[in-house]
C-alpha positions as CSV (number, residue, x, y, z in Angstrom):
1,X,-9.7,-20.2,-7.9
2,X,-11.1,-19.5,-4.3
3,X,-9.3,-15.8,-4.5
4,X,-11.4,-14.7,-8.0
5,X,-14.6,-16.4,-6.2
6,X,-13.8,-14.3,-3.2
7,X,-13.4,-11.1,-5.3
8,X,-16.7,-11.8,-7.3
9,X,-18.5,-12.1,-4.3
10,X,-17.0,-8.9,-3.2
11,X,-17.6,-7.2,-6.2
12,X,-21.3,-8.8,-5.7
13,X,-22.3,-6.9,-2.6
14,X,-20.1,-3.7,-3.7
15,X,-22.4,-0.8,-3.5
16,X,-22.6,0.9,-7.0
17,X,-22.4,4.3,-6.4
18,X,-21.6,7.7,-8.8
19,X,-21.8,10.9,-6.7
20,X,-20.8,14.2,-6.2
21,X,-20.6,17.2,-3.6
22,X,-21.9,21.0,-4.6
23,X,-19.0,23.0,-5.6
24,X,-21.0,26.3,-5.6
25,X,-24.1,28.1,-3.8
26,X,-25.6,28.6,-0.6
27,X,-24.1,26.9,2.2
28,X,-25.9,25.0,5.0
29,X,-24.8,23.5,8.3
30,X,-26.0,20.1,8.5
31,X,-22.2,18.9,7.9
32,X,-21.1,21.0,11.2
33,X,-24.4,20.2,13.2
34,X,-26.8,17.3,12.5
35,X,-29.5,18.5,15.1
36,X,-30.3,21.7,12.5
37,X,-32.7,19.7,10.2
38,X,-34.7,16.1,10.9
39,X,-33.6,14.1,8.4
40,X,-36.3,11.0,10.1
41,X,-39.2,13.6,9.0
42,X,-37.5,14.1,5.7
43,X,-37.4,11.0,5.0
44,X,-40.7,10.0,6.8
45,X,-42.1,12.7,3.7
46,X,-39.8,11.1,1.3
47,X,-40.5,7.1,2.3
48,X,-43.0,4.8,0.5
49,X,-43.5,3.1,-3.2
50,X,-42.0,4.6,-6.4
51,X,-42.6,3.8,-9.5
52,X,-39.7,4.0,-12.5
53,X,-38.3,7.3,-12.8
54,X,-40.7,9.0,-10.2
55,X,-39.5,12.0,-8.3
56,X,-40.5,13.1,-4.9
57,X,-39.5,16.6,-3.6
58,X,-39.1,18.1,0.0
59,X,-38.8,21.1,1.1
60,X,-37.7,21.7,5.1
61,X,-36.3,24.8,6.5
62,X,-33.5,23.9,9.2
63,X,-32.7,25.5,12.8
64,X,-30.7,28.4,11.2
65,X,-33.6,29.1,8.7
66,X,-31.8,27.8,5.6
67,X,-33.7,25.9,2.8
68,X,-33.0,23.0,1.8
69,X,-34.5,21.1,-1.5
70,X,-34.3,17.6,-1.0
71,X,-34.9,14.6,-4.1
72,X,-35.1,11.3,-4.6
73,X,-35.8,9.7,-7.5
74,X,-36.0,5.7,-8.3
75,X,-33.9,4.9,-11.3
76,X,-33.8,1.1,-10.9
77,X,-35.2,-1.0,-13.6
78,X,-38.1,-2.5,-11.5
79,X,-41.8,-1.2,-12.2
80,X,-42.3,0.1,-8.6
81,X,-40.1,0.0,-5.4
82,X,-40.3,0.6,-1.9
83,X,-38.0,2.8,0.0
84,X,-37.7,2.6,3.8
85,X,-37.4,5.5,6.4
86,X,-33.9,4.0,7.1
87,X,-32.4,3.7,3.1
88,X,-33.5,7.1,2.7
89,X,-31.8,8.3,6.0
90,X,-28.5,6.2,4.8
91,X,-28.8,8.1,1.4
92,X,-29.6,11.2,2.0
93,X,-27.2,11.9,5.1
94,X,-24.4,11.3,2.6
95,X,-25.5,14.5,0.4
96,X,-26.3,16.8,3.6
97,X,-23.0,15.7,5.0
98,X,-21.0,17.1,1.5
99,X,-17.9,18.6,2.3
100,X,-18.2,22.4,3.1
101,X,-22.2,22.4,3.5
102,X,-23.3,23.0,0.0
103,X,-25.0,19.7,-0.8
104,X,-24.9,17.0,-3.2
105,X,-26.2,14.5,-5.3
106,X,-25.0,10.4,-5.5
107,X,-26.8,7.6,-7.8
108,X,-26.8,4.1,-6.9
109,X,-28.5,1.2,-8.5
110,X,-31.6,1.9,-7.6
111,X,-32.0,5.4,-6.3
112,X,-30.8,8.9,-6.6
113,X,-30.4,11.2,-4.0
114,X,-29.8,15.3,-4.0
115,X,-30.1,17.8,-1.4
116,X,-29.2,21.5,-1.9
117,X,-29.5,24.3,0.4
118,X,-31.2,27.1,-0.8
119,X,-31.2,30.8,0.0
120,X,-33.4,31.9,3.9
121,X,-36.7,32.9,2.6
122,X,-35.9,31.9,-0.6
123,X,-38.6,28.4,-2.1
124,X,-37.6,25.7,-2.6
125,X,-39.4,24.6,-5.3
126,X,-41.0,27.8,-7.2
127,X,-44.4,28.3,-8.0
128,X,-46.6,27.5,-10.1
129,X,-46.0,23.2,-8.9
130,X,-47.8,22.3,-11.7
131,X,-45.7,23.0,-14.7
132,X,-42.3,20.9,-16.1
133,X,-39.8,21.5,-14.1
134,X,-35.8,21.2,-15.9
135,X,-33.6,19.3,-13.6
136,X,-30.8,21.0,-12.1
137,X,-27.7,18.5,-12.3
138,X,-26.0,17.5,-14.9
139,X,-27.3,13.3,-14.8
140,X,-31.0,14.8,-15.8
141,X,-30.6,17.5,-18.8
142,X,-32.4,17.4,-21.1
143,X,-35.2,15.6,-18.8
144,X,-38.5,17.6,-18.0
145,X,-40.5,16.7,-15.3
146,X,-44.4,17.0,-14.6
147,X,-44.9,17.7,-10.5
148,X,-47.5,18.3,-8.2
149,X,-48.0,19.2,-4.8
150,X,-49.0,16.1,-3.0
151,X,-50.5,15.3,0.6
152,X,-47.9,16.4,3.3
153,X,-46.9,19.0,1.0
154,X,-44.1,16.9,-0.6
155,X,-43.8,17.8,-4.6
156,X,-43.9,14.7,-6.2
157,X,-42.9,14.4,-10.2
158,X,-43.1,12.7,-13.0
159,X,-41.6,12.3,-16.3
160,X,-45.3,12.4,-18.7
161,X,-47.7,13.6,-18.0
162,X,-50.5,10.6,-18.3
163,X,-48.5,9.5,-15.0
164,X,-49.6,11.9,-12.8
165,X,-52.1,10.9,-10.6
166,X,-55.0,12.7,-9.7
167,X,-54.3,13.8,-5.7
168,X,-56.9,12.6,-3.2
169,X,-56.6,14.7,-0.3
């Protein structure tokens, strides 16, 4: 009896977590040198509330002029959420840290994380920002998104359009 209670409470506090690393594409550094992008202003842009299924989008170039797109999305069932500085940091490390450079993405119960490196001079995000966008991994198709640049110049998306708010900046 107190070995199945120790495993349920162990199973309890397991972090859920489905993931993968980039196969293909552009390849950055970050996994080689940590001090080429500042993951504390990424996730500084990428910190706050959420509501269900929002998206928020950054773009930051690192030390060796490589693009990176950076995502998070909430996918947990609450109505809104609050991310922290530090959960994104803990997060989002994981996918700039993806075996040979090339990013990743990894869900957990609450939020989804990608980075991907993108070509030097290449956007991240193309223009027009206010149009859908398609998702580019396999755990969105067929979604669509709705995005607009927002104040720090962070894209953030939605998935219908009578969510998007109005920007006040």
């Amino acid at each position: 009896m107190r070995s199945i209670l120790v495993f349920l409470a162990a199973l309890f506090h397991a972090s859920f977590a489905a993931g993968f690393c980039f196969s293909e594409g552009r390849r950055g550094s970050y996994h080689k040198n940590q001090d080429v992008l500042d993951i504390v202003d990424v996730c500084n842009q990428l910190n706050g509330t959420y509501d269900r299924l929002q998206v928020k989008r950054f773009c930051a170039t690192d030390k060796y002029q490589v693009s990176w797109g950076l995502e998070l999305k909430m996918i947990g069932a609450d109505i809104k959420r609050d991310i922290s500085t530090r959960e994104c940091m803990s997060g989002m490390a994981k996918q700039l840290m993806c075996k040979e450079g090339r990013g990743g993405v990894t869900t957990y119960w609450n939020w989804r994380y990608k980075a991907k490196p993108n070509y030097v001079g290449g956007e991240c995000f193309p223009r027009p920002y206010w149009k859908p966008i398609d998702a580019y991994d396999p755990q969105d198709e067929p979604e669509r998104y709705f995005c607009r640049v927002m104040q720090r110049n962070y894209l953030s998306c939605w998935d219908d359009s009578k969510s998007v708010p109005v920007p006040n900046h």
